[in-house]
Every structure is written in C-alpha cells, then in structure tokens.
C-alpha positions in Angstrom: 354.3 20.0 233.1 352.3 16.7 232.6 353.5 15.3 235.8 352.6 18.6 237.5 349.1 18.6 235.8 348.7 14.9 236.9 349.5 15.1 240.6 347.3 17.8 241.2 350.1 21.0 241.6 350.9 24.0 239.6 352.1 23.4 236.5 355.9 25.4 236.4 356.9 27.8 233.7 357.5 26.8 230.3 360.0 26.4 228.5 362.2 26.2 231.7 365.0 29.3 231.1 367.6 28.1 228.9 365.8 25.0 227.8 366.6 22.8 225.0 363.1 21.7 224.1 362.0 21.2 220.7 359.6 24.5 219.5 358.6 22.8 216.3 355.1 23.0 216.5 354.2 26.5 216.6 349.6 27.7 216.8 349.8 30.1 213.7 346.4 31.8 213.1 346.3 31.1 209.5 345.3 27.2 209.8 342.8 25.6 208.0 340.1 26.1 210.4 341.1 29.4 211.6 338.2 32.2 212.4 339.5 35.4 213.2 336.8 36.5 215.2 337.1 33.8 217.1 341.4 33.8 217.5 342.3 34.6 221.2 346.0 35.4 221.7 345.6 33.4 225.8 343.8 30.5 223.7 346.6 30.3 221.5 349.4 30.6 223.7 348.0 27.6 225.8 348.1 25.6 222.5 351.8 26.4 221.7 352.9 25.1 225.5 351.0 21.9 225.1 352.6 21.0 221.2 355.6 21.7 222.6 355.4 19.6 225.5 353.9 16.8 223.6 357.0 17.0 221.0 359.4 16.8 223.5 357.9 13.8 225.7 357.1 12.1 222.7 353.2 12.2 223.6 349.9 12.0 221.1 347.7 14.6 220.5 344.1 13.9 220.8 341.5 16.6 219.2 342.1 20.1 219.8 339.5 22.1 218.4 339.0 25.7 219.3 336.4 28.4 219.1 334.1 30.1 221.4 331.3 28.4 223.6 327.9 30.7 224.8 326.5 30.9 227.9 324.7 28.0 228.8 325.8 26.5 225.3 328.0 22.7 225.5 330.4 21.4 223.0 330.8 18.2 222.5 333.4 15.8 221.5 334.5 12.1 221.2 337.6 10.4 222.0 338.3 6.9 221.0 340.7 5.0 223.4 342.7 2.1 223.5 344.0 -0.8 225.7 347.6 0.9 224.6 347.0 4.1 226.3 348.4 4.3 229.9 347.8 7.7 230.9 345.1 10.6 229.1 344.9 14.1 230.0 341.7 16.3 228.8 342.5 20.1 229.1 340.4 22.9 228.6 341.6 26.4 229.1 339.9 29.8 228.3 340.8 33.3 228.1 338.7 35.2 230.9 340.0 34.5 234.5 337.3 32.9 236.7 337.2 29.6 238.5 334.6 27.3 236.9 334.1 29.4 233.8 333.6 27.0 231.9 333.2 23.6 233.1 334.8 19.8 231.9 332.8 16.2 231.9 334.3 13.1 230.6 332.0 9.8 230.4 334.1 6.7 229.7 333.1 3.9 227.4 330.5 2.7 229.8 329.1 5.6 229.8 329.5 6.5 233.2 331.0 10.3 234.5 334.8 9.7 235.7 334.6 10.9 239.2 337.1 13.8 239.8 338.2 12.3 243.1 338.5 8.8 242.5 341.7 6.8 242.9 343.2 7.1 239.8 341.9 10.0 238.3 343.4 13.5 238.6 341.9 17.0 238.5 343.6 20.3 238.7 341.6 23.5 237.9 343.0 27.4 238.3 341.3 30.7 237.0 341.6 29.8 233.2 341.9 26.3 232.8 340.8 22.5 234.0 342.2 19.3 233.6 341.6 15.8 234.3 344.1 13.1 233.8 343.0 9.6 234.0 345.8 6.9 235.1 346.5 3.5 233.8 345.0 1.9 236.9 341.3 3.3 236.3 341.6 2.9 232.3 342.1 -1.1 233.3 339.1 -1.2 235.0 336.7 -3.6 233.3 334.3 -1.4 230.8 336.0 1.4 231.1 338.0 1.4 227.5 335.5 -0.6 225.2 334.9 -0.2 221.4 332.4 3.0 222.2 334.5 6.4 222.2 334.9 8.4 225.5 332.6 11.3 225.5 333.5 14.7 226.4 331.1 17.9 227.4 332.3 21.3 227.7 329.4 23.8 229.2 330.0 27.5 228.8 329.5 30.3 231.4 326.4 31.0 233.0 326.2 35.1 232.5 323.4 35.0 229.9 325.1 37.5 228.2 328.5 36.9 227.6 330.3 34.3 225.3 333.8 32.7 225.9 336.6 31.8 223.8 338.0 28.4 224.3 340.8 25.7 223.6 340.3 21.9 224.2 343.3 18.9 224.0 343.5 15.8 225.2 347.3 14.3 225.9 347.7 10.2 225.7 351.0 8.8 226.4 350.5 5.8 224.8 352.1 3.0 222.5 350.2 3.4 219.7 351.6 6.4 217.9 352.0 8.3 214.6 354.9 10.6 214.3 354.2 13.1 211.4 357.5 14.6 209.3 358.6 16.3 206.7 361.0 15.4 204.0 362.7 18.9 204.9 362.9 21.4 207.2 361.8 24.2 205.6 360.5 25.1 202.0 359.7 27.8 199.2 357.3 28.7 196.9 357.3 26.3 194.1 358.7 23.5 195.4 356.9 19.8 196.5 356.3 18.6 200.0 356.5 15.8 201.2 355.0 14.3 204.5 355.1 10.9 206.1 353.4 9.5 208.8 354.9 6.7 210.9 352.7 4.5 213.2 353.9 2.5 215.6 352.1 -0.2 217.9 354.5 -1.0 221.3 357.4 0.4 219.1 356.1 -2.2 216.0 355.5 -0.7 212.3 351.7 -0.5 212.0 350.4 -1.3 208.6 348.2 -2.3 205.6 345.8 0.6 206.6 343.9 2.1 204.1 342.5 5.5 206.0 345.7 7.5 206.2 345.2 10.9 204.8 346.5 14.8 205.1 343.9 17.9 204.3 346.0 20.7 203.5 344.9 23.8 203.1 346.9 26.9 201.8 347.1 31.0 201.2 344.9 32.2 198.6 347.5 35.0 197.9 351.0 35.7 199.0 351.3 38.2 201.5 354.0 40.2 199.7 351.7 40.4 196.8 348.9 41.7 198.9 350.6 44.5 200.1 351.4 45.0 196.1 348.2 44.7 195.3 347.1 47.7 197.6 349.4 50.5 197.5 348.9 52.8 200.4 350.5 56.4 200.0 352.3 58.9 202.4 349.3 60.6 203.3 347.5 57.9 204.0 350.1 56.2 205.9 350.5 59.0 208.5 346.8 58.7 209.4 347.8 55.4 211.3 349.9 56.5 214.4 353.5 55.1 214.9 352.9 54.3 218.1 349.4 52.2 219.6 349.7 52.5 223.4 353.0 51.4 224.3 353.8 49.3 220.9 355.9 50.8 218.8 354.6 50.3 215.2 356.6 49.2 211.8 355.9 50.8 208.6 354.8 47.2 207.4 352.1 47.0 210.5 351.3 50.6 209.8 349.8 49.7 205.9 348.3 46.1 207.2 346.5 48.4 209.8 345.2 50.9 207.1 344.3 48.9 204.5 342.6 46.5 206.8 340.8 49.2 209.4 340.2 52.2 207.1 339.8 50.8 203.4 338.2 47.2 205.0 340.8 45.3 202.3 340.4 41.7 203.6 343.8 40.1 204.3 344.5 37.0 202.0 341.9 34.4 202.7 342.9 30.4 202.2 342.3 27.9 199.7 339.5 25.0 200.4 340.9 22.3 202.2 341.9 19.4 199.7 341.8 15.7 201.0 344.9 13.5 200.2 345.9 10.1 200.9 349.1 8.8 201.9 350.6 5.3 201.0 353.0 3.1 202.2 353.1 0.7 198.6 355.9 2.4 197.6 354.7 5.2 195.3 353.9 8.5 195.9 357.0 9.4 197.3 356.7 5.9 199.7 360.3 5.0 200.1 359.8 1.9 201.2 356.6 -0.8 200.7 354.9 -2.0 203.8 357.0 -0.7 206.4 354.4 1.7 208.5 355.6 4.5 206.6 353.0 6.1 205.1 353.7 8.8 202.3 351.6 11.9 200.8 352.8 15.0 198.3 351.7 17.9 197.7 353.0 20.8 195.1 350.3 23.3 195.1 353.0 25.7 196.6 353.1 28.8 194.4 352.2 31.2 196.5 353.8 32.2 200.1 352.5 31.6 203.4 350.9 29.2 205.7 350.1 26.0 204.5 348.6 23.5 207.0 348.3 20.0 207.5 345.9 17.6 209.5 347.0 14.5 209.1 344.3 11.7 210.4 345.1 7.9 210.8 342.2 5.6 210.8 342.2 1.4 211.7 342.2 -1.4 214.4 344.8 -2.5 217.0 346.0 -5.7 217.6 343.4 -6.5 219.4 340.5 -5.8 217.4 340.1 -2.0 218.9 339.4 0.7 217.2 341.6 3.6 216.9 342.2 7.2 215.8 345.3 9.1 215.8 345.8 12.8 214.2 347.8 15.6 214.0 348.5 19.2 212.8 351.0 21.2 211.2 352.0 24.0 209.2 354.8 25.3 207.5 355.4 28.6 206.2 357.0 29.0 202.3 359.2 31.8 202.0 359.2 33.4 198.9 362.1 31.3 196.6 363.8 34.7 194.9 366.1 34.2 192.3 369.1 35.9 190.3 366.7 35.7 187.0 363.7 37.3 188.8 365.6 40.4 190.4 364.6 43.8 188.6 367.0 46.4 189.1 365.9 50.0 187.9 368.5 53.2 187.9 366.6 56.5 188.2 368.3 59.5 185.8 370.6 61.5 187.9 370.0 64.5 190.1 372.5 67.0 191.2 373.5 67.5 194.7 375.9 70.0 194.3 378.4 70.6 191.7 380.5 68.0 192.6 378.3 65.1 193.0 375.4 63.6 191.3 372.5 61.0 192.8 371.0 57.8 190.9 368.1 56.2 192.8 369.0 52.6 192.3 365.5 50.3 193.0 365.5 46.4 193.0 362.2 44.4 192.7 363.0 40.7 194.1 360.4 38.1 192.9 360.1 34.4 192.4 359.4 33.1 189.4 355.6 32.5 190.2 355.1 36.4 190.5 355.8 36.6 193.9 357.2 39.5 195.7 359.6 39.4 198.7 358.1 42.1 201.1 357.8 44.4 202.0 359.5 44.3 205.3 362.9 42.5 203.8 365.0 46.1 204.0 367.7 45.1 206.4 368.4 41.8 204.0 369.1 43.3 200.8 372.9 44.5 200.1 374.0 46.4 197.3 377.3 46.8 195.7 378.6 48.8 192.9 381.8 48.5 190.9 381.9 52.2 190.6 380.4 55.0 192.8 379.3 55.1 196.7 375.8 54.0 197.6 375.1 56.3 200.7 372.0 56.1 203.7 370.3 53.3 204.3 368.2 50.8 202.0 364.8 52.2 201.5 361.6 50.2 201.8 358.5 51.5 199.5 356.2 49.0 201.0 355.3 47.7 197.0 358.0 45.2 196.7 360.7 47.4 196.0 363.8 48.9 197.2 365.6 51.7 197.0 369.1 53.3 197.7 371.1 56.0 196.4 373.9 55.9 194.3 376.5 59.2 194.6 378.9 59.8 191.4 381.1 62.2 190.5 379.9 65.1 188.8 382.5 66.6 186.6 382.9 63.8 184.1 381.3 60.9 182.7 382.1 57.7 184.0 382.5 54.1 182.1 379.2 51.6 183.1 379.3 50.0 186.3 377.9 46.7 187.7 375.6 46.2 190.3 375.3 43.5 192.4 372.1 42.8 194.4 373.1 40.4 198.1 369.9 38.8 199.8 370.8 37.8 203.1 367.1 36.9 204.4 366.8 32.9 205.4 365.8 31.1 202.4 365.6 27.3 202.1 368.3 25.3 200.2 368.6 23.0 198.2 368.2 19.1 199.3 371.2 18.2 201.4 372.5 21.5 202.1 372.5 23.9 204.7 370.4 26.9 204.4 372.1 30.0 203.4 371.3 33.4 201.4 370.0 33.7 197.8 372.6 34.0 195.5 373.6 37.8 194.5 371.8 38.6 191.1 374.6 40.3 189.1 372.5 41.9 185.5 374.2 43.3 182.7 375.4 47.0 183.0 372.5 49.2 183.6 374.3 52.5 183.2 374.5 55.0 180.5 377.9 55.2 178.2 378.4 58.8 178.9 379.8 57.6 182.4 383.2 55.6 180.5 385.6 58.5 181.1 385.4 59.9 184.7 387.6 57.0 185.3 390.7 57.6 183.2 390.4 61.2 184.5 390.7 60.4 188.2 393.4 58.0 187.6 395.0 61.2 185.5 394.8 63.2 188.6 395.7 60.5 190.8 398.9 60.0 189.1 399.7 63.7 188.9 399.6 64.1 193.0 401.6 61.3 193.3 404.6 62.4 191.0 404.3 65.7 192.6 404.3 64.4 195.5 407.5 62.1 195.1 409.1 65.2 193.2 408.6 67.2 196.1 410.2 65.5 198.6 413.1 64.2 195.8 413.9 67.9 195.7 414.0 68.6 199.5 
C-alpha cells in the first residue's frame, strides 16, 4: 500500500484475502482522546488500515490526531524530522466523498511549501483522501531537514456551512525507531501491565534518555457493571425494535440503545489521563540497565475495558538532531472471573406436571473487584449437575446473571446434588501459559435434604425391571 501511495497509483485492497498480516493495532473508540461526537466509522477505518500496515512493514507512526475541521477553519501540526528518515508519507483522509474537500500543505524545515510535482516528491489524491510522500532524494537536499520541525496545514471545506470529520498520519520508514510491547498478550482486571519501549538508531540500542513516558488512560466503570447498574425491564426493552433497518439487533444492543437514547444514561466515561515514565536503570520492571529498553507499569486495572497508551520518546540523534517518536495502544481487560466469586442461586421448585418438577438455577460470575461478566456471555457458561437434566438454553437477564432450568423427578425426594458452573469465554492466563477457560466453580451442595431418596427409589425400580426382565426370558 505504501508503495502504491508513493508512485502515484491506487492503493489495492487491504488486508490482501487470506493475508497473514499482523492486526494488532486495532482504532477502538474508547481512547484517551476519544469525542464521540466527533468518532466517524470511514475516519476510523482509515486508521486501522494504516496501523496495520505500519506493523507489518516495520514503519513509524508520526502524529495522528483526529477530529473534525470547519469550513474555512486549518489545523495545524508539526513534525520533527531526521537525517535517519528516508522516506515520509503525510495522509489525510475524511469521510464525505469530494475531490479537494479538504486540502494538505507541508512546509519543510526551510520553510518553504514542498512542491506536489517535484522530482522526489509524490502526491496521490481520490474522493476522500490526499497524500504526499516525500523521498530520500528531496529530504537530502541541503535545508530541507534542519533542527526546525516540518510544518503541516490542513484547510477544511469551503461550504460555509458544513463541517468535516477528519484523520491525519504521517508514515516514516526510518532508522530511528521505537517498538512499543507488552509484557503479555492479553490481560484482566486486577492484574499489572507492563510496557517497554525499545529505540533503536541504524539497528543500535538508543539510550540514557530521560523523556520516555506513557499516558494511560482508563474506563471509569466496567461495562458489565453498567448495564448492572441500570436495569432495563421487559416493557421497556420491547420499545427498542429488534431489528434497525437491515441490522439485526442483540438483546445486549437493545438495552445499550435504551438506556442511552430514551433514559439519556451516559455510557461509562474514562479516567484522566495519568503521565508515567519509563526507565531503562533497571527498576521498575527494567530487566536490564542501559540497554535501550525502556520500562513503565501500571496496575490501576480494576475495572474492565479499554485502557490506552501513548507512549512519547523525547531526545537527540547522533548527530545532534532532534527527535520525537510516539505511539498508541490499547488493550482491552476482560473481566478475571473466578471459582470464589461465582454465585449460584436455586429458585424453589415449580410443578410441570405430576411427574416433573422445575428449579431455576441462576449464576452471577464476578471478579473479585466487583466486576460482573456481561451481560452478553450466555453461549460461554455450561452447567452440569450430578443429579437431574438442565433443559432449553442458558438464559441471559441482561443484570449479570444467568439462568437455566433444572427438571427433577417429581414423586420422591432426591439426595443434594452438585453443580458445576464451565466458563468457556477467552480469558487471559496465567504467565507462561496458553490462554484457556476459567476454571469450573464447583460450591458446596446447594440443594435441600428432602431430595436424598428419589435416588435409592429409582435404582429400586431399576432393579425390579431388570430381574423381571431376565426372569422372563429365563422362563421362555
């Protein structure tokens, strides 16, 4: 795609079909800096093709704010350049389909416009997007990179009454770098993260700098615990249709949509963005001292959701220039249920007929922060019983509870049974180990005495059609 961009032709679809490209880097609209009145799903899908692409060529990500721009209105940013970087891109795309909506300047360190024709420089436009990619051979030219930052205008449309949502990048392939990790693929509430940043100068460990840092920023409130929070009943569920044009709506999307559009409950907003520095001295989490490796923690995780990081790296190359590398990203916590923390409640039984009885069995899964697991984990949760039949499917009450029914016997008591509660939702593990389910939460017997004796009487019966049956057939 960046060769495409560069050379002037249409970019081709991404991810190629059956692609193995890494899809680590995901937009998620609950980053620190997201406004939802601003969040543009053609905005957003722009951004996930260009982290992508940048992950799997190995590329650094410039600045990449966005927002919306007013007619006649200019943003303006600044990019600082080195003598490492061989090739930048500056892309900005927007969401309405007109050539020239909105419009992209770049002024070099001289201060001087880069010419959209000139040999070296690149520039590809279509209904929604422009870029301009500036080659090696014009960054050499004398002036061009100097110790003042690149300067970049974008002006907005020129209706006077219409605004325009926008998304801005800029793409170096370069060899100054800053590769940003975890310490693990995934995590769950409660537990620390930890993030490195490695910087690299032509494939040498950059260090001794001093402004490395993360701002993280996190949910306010769990979203399982939100939907807790505000129960939404039968009645006023059915007031939100099942179906919105041709989308086919989930009881889950259902209650978001009421409790945000008819009872104006604002989702979960996020914490203030906290400011963090990483070290590479060996503490901290620093595994090793002075090795370009910079190291930052952070265990304010008790609540699930979104938690995102802009890492920023701050110092001088080699030669005496200065430089700026940064990146974003997020992870999502899932919520870290355990055996301990799994309620399981048995209604008194009802009577289907005269042969069978009904106990509404109802498991509450939570961490042990207080957080609930849903709703919307239904199809995950398993439930086995060492006596009876549980019958239909698992019930979702959209407060953090489940429910299925439980089908006994009617004609005699039976002994206390066990129940056994299976999560089979994705869950991180621990250190070292592959991910896999929660472990089944197996509580003490939850059922009343009266039930001890159905089962000597069915084995009773059992026996007596069995040595009928082989008396039978002895006789014949």
């Amino acid at each position: 795609l960046l060769e495409g961009l560069a050379d002037g032709t249409t970019p081709p679809d991404y991810p190629p079909t059956g692609s193995n490209f890494p899809t680590s880097q995901f937009y998620d609209v609950t980053t620190a800096a997201f406004d939802p009145l601003t969040w543009d799903p053609a905005t957003a899908l722009m951004k996930t093709y260009l982290a992508i692409l940048a992950d799997a060529l190995g590329l650094v990500i410039g600045p990449d704010p966005s927002g919306t721009i007013p007619a006649g209105g200019r943003k303006n940013f600044e990019v600082s350049l080195t003598e490492h970087d061989k090739r930048v891109s500056f892309f900005v795309g927007w969401v309405t389909s007109q050539p020239n909506r909105l419009s992209l300047t770049v002024r070099s360190s001289d201060g001087q416009e880069v010419p959209k024709t000139e040999p070296g420089v690149s520039f590809h436009q279509a209904g929604t997007y422009q870029v301009l990619t500036v080659h090696e051979s014009f960054l050499k030219q004398a002036g061009k990179v100097g110790s003042k930052p690149w300067q970049v205008v974008i002006a907005g449309p020129s209706q006077a009454d219409k605004e325009e949502p926008y998304f801005y990048t800029v793409l170096m392939d370069s060899a100054l770098k800053m590769r940003v990790t975890f310490d693990k693929p995934s995590y769950a509430t409660g537990e620390r993260m930890t993030l490195t940043a490695a910087l690299t100068e032509q494939d040498k460990p950059v260090t001794g700098l001093k402004q490395v840092t993360m701002t993280v920023s996190g949910p306010e409130e769990g979203r399982g615990n939100w939907f807790v929070q505000h129960p939404v009943g039968k009645e006023e569920l059915n007031k939100v249709p099942e179906q919105i044009a041709k989308e086919r709506l989930s009881p889950r999307q259902r209650m978001a949509r009421y409790l945000t559009d008819v009872k104006k409950v604002p989702f979960p907003s996020r914490t203030s963005p906290v400011q963090i520095r990483l070290y590479d001295d060996g503490s901290h989490g620093d595994a090793r001292a002075g090795d370009g490796v910079y190291t930052g923690q952070y265990d304010q995780t008790a609540k699930e959701g979104t938690y995102a990081f802009y890492v920023q790296a701050a110092g001088q190359t080699g030669g005496g220039r200065a430089f700026v590398r940064e990146n974003t990203l997020q992870k999502y916590l899932m919520v870290n249920v355990a055996p301990e923390h799994v309620a399981i409640d048995v209604a008194p039984p009802t009577k289907i007929d005269r042969r069978w009885v009904r106990h509404r069995i109802t498991v509450t899964p939570k961490d042990a922060l207080g957080n609930f697991l849903g709703p919307g984990y239904a199809a995950a949760i398993r439930l086995t019983s060492t006596e009876g039949n549980f019958v239909g499917t698992m019930q979702d009450n959209l407060d953090g509870t489940y429910s299925q029914p439980l089908v006994w016997p009617a004609q005699v008591d039976l002994k206390p049974a066990d129940l056994s509660v299976d999560l089979r939702y994705y869950r991180p593990a621990a250190a070292g180990a592959p991910p896999g389910p929660a472990q089944p939460a197996k509580p003490a017997p939850v059922l009343p005495n009266w039930l001890f004796a159905v089962l000597v009487v069915l084995a009773i019966v059992v026996l007596w059609f069995v040595l009928v049956g082989m008396f039978g057939r002895a006789r014949r």
